[in-house]
C-alpha positions in Angstrom: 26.6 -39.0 -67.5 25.5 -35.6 -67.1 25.7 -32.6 -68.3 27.5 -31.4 -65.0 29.8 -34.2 -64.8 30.9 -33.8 -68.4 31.6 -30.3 -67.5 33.9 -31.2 -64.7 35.5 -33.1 -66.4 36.4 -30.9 -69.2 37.6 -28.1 -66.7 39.9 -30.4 -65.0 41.3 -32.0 -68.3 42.0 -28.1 -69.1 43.9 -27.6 -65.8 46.1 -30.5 -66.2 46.9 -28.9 -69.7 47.6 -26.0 -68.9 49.5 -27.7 -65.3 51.5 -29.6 -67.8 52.5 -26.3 -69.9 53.3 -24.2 -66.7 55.5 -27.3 -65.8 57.4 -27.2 -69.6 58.0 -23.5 -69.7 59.9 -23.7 -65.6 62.1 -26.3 -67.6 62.8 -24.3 -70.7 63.4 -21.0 -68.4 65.8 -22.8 -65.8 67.8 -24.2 -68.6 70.0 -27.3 -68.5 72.7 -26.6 -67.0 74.7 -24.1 -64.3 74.0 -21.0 -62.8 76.9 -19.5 -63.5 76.6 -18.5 -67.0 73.4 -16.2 -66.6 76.1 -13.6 -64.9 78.4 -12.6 -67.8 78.6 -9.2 -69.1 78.1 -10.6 -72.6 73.8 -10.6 -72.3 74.0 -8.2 -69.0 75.7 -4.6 -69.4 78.7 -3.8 -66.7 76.3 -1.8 -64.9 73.6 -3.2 -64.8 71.7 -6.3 -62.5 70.5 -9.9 -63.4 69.5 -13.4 -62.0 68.9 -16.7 -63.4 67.5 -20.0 -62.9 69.6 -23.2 -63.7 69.2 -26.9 -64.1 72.5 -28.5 -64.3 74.0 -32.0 -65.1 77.2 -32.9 -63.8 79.9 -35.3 -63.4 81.7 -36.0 -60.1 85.0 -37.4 -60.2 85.9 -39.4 -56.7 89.8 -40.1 -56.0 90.9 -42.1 -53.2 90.7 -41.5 -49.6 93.5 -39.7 -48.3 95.5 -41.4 -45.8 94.1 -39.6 -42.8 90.5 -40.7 -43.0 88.7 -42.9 -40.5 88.6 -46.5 -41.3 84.9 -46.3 -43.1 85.1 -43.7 -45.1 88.2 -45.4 -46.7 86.3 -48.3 -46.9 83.5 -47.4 -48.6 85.5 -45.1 -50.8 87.0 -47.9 -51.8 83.8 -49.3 -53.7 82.5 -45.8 -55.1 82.7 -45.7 -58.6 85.5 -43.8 -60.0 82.7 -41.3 -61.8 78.8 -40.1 -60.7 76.4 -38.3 -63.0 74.1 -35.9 -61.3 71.6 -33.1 -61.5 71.9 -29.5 -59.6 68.8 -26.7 -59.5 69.8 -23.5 -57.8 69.6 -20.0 -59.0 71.9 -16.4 -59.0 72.2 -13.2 -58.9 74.9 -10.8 -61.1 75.8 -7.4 -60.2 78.4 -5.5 -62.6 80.7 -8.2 -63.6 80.2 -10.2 -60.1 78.0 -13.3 -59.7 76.5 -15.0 -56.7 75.6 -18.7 -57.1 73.4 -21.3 -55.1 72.9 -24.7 -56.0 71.3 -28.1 -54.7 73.2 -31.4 -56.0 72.1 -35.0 -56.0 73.7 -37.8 -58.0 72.9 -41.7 -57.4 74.8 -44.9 -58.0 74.6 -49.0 -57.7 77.1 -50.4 -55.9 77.0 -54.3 -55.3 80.1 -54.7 -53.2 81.0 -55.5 -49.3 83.0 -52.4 -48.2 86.0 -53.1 -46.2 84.7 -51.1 -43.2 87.2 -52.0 -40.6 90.1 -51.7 -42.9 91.3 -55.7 -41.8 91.6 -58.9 -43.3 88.1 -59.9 -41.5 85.7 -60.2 -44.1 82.9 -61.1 -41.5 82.6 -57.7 -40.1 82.5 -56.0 -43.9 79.3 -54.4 -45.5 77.8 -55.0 -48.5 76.6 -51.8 -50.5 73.4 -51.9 -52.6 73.5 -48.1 -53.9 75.0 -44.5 -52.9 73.7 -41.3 -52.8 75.4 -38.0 -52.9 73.2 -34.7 -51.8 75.2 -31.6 -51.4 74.7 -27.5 -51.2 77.2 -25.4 -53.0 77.5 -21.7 -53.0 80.1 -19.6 -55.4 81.7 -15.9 -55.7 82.1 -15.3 -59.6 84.3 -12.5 -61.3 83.7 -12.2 -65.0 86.6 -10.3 -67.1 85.7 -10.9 -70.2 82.5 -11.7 -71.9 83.1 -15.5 -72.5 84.9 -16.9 -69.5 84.4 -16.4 -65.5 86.2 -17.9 -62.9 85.6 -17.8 -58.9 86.2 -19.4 -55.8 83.5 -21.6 -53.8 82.6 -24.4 -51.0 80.4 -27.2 -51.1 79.0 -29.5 -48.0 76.8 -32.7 -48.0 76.4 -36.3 -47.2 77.4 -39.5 -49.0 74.2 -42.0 -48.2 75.2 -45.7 -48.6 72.3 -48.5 -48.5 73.4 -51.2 -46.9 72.6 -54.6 -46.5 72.1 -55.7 -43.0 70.4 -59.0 -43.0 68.8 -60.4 -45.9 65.4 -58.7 -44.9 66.9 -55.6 -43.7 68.3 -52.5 -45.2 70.0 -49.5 -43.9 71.2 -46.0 -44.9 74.4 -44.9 -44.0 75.2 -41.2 -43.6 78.5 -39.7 -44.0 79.2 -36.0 -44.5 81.6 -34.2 -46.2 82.6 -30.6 -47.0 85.3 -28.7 -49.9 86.4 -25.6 -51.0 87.0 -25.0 -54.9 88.4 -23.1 -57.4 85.8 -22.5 -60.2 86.7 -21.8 -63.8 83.7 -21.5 -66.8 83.4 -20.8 -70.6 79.6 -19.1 -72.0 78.5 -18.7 -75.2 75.2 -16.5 -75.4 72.4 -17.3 -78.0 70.9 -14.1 -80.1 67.9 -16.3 -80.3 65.1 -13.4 -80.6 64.8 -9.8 -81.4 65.2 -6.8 -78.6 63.7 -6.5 -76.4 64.6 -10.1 -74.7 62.2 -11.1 -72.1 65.0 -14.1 -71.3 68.1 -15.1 -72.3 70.2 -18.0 -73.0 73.5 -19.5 -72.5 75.2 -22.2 -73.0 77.7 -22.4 -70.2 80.7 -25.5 -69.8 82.7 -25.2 -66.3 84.7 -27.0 -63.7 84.9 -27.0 -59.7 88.7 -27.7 -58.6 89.2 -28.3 -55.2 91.5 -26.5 -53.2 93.0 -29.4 -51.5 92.2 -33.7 -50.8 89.6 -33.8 -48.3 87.3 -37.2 -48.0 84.8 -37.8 -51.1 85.8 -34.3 -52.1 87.0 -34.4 -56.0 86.6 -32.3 -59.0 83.1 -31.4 -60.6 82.2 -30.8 -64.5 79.0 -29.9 -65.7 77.4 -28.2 -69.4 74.2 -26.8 -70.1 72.0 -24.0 -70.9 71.2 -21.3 -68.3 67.9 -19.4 -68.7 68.6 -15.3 -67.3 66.3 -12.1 -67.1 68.5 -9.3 -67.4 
């Protein structure tokens, strides 16, 4: 090997390095967890601007199909799990004690049952459901009053993916959309974790989405985490 080649391959081991460390701070500065948090008056003055960068976790709760859904979606409501875990990224902007928030949502479960489709007592035309995806796109309006608790009002629209078995060589995805409005209500707790001036701060933020009434695979959302914020 020579002397070039060794070379090479020193400067590309750097790279990845420093690849991997640029990769590991973008984690630690989005945070785990919502948006939301980075626009409390608590880190950021009344008068003054911010934006953050999140990473969330959440938990969607699924109820029932309401009576006045089409035959499919009660049928493959019917084999949802009563709970999915998921993961959001999305960012925000504050302005005084108001907040904008975007977010992207995904969250992924097995399945392993034949979904009554056609709502009869035929259970040669059901489908059987190998796994279920849930990718939506959320936006909110936040007021904060006071330093440790926000509240707002938002809407939410996205599609349930169901893989499905065909035949025993064939699988299919199966797209339904949905859409909800929601009542948002968060707690924040901000960490004094370096001297002034902070180049970023951090909160640990809990919260809730509430829907604003039973729509199709709409349900209520809870999430915690750590938002990362430049003031």
């Amino acid at each position: 090997m020579d002397f070039q080649h060794r070379l090479q391959i020193f400067q590309n081991s750097r790279k990845m390095k420093l690849l991997q460390c640029l990769c590991i701070g973008s984690i630690i500065f989005s945070g785990i967890i919502p948006s939301h948090a980075f626009a409390q008056y608590s880190v950021f003055e009344r008068n003054s601007l911010g934006f953050g960068l999140w990473l969330s976790t959440m938990n969607f709760k699924i109820p029932a199909a309401p009576d006045s859904a089409p035959a499919d979606v009660k049928g493959y409501t019917e084999v949802l799990p009563s709970a999915m875990w998921g993961v959001g990224v999305g960012g925000g902007l504050n302005f005084n004690n108001f907040g904008l928030d975007i977010g992207l949502q995904r969250a992924d479960a097995s399945i392993r049952k034949s979904a009554d489709i056609q709502q009869n007592d035929d259970p040669s035309d059901d489908q059987f459901v190998l796994q279920v995806r849930r990718l939506s796109q959320s936006l909110s309006i936040l007021h904060h009053p006071f330093s440790f608790f926000y509240y707002g009002y938002g809407e939410e629209n996205g599609n349930f993916l169901f893989r499905v078995k065909v035949t025993e060589d064939r699988r299919q995805w199966k797209t339904i959309g949905f859409y909800q409005t929601y009542y948002l209500l968060g707690f924040i707790y901000g960490f004094d974790w370096a001297t002034e001036p902070r180049p970023l701060v951090l909160l640990l933020n809990i919260y809730a989405k509430l829907p604003t009434k039973t729509r199709s695979f709409g349900g209520p959302i809870y999430g915690i985490g750590i938002t990362g914020g430049l003031p």
